[in-house]
C-alpha positions in Angstrom: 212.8 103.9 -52.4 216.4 103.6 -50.3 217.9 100.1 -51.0 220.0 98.6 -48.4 222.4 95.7 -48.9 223.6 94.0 -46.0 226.6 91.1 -46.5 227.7 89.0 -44.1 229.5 85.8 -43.7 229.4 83.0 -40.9 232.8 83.4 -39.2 230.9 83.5 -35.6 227.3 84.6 -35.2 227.9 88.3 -34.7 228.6 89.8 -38.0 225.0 88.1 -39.4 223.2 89.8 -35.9 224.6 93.2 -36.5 223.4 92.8 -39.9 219.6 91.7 -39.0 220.0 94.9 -35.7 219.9 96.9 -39.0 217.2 94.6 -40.8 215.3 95.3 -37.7 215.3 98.6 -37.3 214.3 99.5 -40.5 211.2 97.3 -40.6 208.2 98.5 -41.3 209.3 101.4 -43.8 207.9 101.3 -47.0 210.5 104.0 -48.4 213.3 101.3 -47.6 213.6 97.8 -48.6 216.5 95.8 -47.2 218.1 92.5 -48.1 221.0 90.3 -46.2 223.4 88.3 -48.0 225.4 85.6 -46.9 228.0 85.8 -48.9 229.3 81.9 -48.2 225.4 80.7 -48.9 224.7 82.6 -51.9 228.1 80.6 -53.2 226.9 77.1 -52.1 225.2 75.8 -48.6 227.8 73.7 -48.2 230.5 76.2 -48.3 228.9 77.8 -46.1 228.9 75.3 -43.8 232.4 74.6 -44.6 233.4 78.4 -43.6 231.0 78.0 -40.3 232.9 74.5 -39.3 236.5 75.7 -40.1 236.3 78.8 -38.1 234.8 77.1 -35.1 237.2 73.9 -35.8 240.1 76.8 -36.2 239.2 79.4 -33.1 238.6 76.0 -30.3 240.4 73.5 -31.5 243.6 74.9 -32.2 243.1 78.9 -30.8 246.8 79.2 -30.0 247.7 79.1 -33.8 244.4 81.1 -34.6 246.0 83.9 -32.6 249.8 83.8 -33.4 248.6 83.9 -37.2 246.4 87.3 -36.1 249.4 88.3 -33.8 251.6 88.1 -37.3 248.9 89.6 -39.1 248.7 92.8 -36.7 252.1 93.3 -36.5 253.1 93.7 -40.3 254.2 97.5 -42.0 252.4 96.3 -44.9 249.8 94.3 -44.9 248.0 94.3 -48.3 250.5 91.2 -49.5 250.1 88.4 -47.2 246.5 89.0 -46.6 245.3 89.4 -49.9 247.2 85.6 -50.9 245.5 84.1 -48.1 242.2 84.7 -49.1 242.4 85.6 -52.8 241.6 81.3 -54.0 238.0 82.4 -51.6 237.3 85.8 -52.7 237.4 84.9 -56.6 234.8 82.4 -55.6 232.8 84.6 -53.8 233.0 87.6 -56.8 231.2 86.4 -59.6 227.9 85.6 -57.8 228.1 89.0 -55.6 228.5 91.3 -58.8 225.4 89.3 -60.0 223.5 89.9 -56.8 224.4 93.3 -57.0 223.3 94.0 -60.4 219.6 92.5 -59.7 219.3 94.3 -56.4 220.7 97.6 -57.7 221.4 98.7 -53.6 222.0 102.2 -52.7 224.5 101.7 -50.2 225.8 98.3 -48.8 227.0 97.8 -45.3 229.4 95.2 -44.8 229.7 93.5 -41.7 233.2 91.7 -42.1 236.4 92.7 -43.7 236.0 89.6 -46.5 233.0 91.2 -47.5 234.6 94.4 -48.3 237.7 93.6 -49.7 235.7 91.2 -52.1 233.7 94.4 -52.8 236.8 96.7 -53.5 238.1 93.7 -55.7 234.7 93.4 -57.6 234.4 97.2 -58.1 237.5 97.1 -59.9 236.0 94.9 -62.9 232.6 95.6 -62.0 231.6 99.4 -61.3 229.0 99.9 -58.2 227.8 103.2 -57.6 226.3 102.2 -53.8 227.7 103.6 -51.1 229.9 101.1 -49.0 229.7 101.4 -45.1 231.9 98.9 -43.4 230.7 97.4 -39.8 234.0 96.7 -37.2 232.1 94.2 -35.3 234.9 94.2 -32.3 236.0 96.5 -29.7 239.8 96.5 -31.9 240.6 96.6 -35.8 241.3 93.7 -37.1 244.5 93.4 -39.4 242.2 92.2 -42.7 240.3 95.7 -42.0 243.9 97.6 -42.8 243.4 96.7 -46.9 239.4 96.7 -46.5 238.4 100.5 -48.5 235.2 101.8 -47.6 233.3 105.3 -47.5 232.5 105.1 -44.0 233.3 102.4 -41.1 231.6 102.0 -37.6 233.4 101.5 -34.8 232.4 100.5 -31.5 234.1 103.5 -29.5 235.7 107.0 -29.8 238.8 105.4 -27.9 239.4 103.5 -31.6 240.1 106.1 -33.2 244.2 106.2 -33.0 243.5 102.3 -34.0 241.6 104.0 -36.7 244.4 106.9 -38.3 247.2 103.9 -37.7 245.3 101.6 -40.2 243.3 103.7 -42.2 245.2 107.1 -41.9 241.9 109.1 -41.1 239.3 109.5 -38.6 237.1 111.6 -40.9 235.4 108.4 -42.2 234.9 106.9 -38.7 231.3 106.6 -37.5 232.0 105.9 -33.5 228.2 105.0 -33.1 229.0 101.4 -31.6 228.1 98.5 -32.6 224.7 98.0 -34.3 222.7 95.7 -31.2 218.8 94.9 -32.0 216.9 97.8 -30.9 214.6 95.8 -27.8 218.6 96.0 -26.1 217.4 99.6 -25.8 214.4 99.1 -23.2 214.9 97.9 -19.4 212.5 95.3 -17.7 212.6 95.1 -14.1 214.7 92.1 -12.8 211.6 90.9 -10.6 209.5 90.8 -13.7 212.2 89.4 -16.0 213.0 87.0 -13.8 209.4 85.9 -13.5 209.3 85.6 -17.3 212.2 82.9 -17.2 210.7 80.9 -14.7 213.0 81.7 -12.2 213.4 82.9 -8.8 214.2 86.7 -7.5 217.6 86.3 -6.0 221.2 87.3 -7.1 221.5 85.5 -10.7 224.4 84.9 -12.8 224.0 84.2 -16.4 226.5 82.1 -18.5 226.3 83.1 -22.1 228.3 80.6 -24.4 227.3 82.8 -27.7 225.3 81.5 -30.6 227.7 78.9 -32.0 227.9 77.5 -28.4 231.7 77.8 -27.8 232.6 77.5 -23.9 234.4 74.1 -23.4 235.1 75.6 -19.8 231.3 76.1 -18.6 230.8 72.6 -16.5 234.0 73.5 -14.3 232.7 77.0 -14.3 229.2 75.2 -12.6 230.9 73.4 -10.2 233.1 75.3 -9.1 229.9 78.2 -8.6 228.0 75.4 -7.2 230.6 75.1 -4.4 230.0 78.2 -3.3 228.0 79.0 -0.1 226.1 82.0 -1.0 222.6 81.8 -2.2 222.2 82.5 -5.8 221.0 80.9 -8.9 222.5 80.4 -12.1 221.4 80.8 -15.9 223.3 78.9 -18.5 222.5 80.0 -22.1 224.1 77.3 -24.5 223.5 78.6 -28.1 223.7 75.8 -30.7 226.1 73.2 -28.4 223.5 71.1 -28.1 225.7 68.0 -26.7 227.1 70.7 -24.0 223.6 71.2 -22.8 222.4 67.6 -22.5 225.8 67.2 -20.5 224.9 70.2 -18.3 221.8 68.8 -17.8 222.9 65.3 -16.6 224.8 67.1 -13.8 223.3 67.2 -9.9 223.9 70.6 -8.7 222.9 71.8 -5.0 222.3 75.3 -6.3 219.7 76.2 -8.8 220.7 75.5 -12.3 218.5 76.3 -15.5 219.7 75.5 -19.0 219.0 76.6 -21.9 219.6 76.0 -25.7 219.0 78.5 -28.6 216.9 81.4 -27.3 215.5 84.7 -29.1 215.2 86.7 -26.2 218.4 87.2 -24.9 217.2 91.0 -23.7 215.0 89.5 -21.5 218.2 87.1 -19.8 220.3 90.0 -19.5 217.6 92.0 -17.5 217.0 88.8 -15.3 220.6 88.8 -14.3 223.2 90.0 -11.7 226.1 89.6 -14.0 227.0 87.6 -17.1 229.7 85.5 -17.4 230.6 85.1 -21.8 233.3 85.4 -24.3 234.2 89.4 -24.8 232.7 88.9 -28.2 231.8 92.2 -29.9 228.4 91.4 -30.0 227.6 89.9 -27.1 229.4 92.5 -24.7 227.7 94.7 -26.4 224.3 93.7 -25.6 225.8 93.6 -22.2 227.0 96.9 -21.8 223.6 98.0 -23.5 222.0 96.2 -20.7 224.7 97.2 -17.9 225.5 94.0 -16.9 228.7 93.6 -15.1 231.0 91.7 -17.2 232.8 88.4 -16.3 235.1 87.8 -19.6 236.1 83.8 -20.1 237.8 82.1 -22.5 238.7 84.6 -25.1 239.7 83.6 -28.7 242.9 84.4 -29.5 243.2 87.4 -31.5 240.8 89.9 -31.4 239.0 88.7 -28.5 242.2 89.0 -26.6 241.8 92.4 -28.0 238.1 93.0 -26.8 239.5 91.8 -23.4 241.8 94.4 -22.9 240.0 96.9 -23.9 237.4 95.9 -21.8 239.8 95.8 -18.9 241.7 99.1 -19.7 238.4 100.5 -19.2 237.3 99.3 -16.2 234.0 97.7 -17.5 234.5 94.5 -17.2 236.4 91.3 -14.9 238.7 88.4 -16.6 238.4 85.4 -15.3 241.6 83.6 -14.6 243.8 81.3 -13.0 244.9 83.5 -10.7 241.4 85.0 -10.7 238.9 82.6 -10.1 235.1 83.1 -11.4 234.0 81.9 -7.5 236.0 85.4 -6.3 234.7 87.6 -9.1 231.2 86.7 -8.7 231.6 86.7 -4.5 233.0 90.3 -4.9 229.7 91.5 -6.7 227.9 89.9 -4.6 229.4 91.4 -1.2 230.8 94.6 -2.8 228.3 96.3 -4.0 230.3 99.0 -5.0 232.2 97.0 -7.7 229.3 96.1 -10.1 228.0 100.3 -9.1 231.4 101.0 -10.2 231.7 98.7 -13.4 227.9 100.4 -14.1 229.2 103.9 -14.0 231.8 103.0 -16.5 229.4 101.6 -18.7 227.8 104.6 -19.5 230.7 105.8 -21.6 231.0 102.9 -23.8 227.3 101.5 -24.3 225.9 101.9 -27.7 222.2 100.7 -27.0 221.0 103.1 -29.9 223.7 102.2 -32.5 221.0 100.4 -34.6 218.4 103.8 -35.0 222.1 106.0 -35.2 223.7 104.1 -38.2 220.1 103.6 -39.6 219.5 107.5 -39.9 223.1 107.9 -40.9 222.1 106.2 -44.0 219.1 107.7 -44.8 220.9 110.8 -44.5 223.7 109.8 -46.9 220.6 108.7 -49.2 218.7 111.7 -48.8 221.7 114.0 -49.9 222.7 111.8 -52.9 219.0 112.2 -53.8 218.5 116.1 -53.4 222.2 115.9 -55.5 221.1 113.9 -58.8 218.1 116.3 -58.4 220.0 119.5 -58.8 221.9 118.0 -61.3 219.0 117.0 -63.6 217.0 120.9 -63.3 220.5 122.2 -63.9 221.6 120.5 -67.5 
């Protein structure tokens, strides 16, 4: 039996959904039984609320500081000092409880889906031995600073093209798994846009989708309606709102001469991404992604400093998505796609190179590869002594 421990920690909903993408794909196997930490929750509920609220508070409230701290962070020559103070008062909190969960569990390999996790892991392992196998998750389309003092036997990346990002801060590539970014495996399949479209209750015309992610972030989204609604070409408009429950009751409240459907949490965001034209969201890791699973033609808005800034350039430098700016405005972007066909074809093409739709079943046999060796290895061990 291959034990899999998957940790995690609410600082924005996409290191918990790569973590259940790998819950998911290994479901169903009796040979493999998997279990997903929060490593916040398993402290207290209320701390991990606390963590939840401070990074939202922290990333809209005051992103400018968020990403001048990440800025600082990214530019140091050594990194292990300042870092390690920062978060040393949490991780001590976090260790005891961890190395307890650990023990009872007994994992084969753990896959960490946030630096914190790991570098509370390497910190642990230095009291506390653990024999698992430690396979780090970089759930953006950059390395973020904390990763540079995070140690782990391997770490997936969403992209070849990391991999000078990669010798800079880790000083080898041989440990780099450029599989992508682990996206539930239904991201894999296609459904016609008629029938998807059918599914959402909605018509069969050019359709934009507005994804504000799963914590609901998107202060911008009502001038990003109107200013769409001003438009004069025919199209409808999707408006996924996550948890901002407040944003969608104000969304709602608005007249709109286009049509406008709104929506709050939803579990089939496959089936939304098929539906649509192009998607207008945050370059989160996750969530472009899914995207460029889906080959949806990127409209990037409102970045969070940092390494979203970081997903954005990459994303541009690559020629697979649009940012939405000032100087830019989302009516032009989306009245390009929708007279240019060409641009979306192109932004499509370029897809291909970066979209990871399998990166789920690929880190998934990765592990029960590493399994099956260390098996076959304590094998020949015991028939030789």
């Amino acid at each position: 039996m291959l034990k899999v421990l998957f940790l995690s920690i609410p600082t924005g909903g996409g290191h918990h959904q790569a973590a259940r993408a790998m819950e998911r794909y290994f479901e169903g196997r009796e040979d493999v039984e998997c279990r997903m930490l929060d490593m916040a929750e398993n402290v207290n509920t209320a701390l991990a609320d606390a963590v939840s609220k401070g990074y939202i508070l922290t990333t809209s409230v005051t992103p400018k500081l968020f990403g001048t701290i990440y800025d600082l962070l990214d530019a140091r020559e050594n990194p292990s000092t300042e870092a390690s103070r920062t978060i040393r008062v949490l991780m001590s909190a976090f260790r005891k409880k961890l190395c307890a969960y650990i023990d009872a569990f007994r994992p084969d390999v753990i896959v960490s889906t946030h630096p914190f996790c790991t570098i509370t892991l390497n910190r642990a392992a230095k009291r506390h031995p653990i024999s698992a196998k430690l396979i780090s998750i970089v759930t953006d389309f950059t390395i973020h600073p904390f990763w540079e003092q995070a140690r782990s036997d391997y770490y997936v990346t969403a992209s070849e093209l990391l991999s000078y990002q990669a010798l800079k801060k880790w000083s080898t590539v041989e440990q780099v798994l450029p599989i992508g970014i682990p996206v539930d495996p239904k991201f894999a399949n296609k459904m016609p846009k008629e029938e998807a479209r059918k599914a959402l209750g909605a018509e069969n015309k050019f359709t934009v989708l507005i994804m504000m992610g799963s914590m609901g972030y998107g202060t911008s989204t009502a001038e990003v309606l109107r200013t769409l609604d001003r438009m004069d070409e025919d199209f409808q408009i999707l408006v996924v709102c996550g948890s901002n429950k407040k944003m969608k009751s104000r969304l709602d409240r608005m007249k709109f001469t286009k049509e406008v459907k709104t929506f709050g949490f939803v579990n089939n965001v496959d089936v939304f991404m098929d539906a649509c034209d192009c998607i207008i969201t945050k370059p989160g890791g996750l969530s472009t992604s899914e995207a460029l699973a889906k080959r949806v033609p990127i409209l990037m808005l409102d970045p969070i400093p940092g390494q979203e800034d970081r997903n954005k350039e990459f994303l541009l430098n690559n020629g697979i998505a649009l940012y939405i700016s000032d100087t830019f405005g989302v009516d032009e972007a989306v009245y390009q796609l929708i007279h240019y066909p060409f641009k979306a074809e192109q932004m499509i093409a370029n897809m291909a190179h970066f979209a990871k739709p399998n990166a789920a079943r690929d880190l998934g046999e990765f592990i029960l590869s590493i399994h099956t060796k260390k098996t076959a290895d304590e094998n020949k061990s015991s028939v030789s002594s």
